[in-house]
C-alpha positions in Angstrom: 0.0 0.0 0.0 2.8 2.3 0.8 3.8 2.3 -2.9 0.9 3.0 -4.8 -0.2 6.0 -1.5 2.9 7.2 -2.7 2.7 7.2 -6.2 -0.7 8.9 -5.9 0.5 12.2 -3.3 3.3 12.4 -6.1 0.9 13.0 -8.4 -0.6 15.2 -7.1 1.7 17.7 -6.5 3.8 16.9 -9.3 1.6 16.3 -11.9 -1.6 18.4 -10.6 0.0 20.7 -9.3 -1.9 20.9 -5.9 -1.4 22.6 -3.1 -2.5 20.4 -0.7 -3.9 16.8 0.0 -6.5 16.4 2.0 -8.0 12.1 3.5 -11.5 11.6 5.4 -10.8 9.1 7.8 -12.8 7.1 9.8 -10.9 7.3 13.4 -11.8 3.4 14.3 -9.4 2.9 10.5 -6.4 1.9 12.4 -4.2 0.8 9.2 -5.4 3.9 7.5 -4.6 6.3 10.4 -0.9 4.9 10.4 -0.5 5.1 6.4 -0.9 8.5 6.6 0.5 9.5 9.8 4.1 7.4 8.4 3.5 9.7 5.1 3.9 13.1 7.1 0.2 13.9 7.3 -1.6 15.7 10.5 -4.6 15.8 12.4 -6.3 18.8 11.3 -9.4 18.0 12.6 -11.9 15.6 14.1 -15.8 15.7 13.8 -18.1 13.8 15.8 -21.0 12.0 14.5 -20.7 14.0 11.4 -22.4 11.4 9.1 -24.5 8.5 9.2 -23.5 5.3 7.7 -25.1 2.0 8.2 -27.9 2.7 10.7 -25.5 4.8 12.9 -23.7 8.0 12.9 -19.9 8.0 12.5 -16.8 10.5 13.5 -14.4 11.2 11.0 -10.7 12.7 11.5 -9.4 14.5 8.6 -5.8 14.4 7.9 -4.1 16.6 5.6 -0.3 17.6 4.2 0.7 20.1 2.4 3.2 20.7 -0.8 6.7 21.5 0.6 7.7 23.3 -3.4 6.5 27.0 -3.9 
């Protein structure tokens, strides 16, 4: 997984030229969490019961990281 998340952030900045990236995260996603955590993104923010999925309302933590070129 590391390659292909990779090959996709490098995109796009590289290719689309985007300023930033941002994930939607459920917080229980463990494996997700650490993917992006390990790949430089942060907490920016973390919403509870913000949508409702399966007969129940979920959080979601949203990660994001920024472009380092100008």
């Amino acid at each position: 997984m590391q390659e292909a998340f990779s090959e996709v952030v490098n995109y796009g900045f590289k290719v689309m030229k985007l300023h930033s990236i941002e994930a939607n995260v459920n917080p229980a996603n463990e494996a997700s969490i650490k993917l992006l955590e390990k790949n430089n993104f942060i907490r920016e923010a973390y919403y509870e019961e913000n949508y409702y999925y399966n007969g129940k309302f979920l959080d979601t933590a949203i990660y994001s990281l920024l472009t380092t070129e100008q």
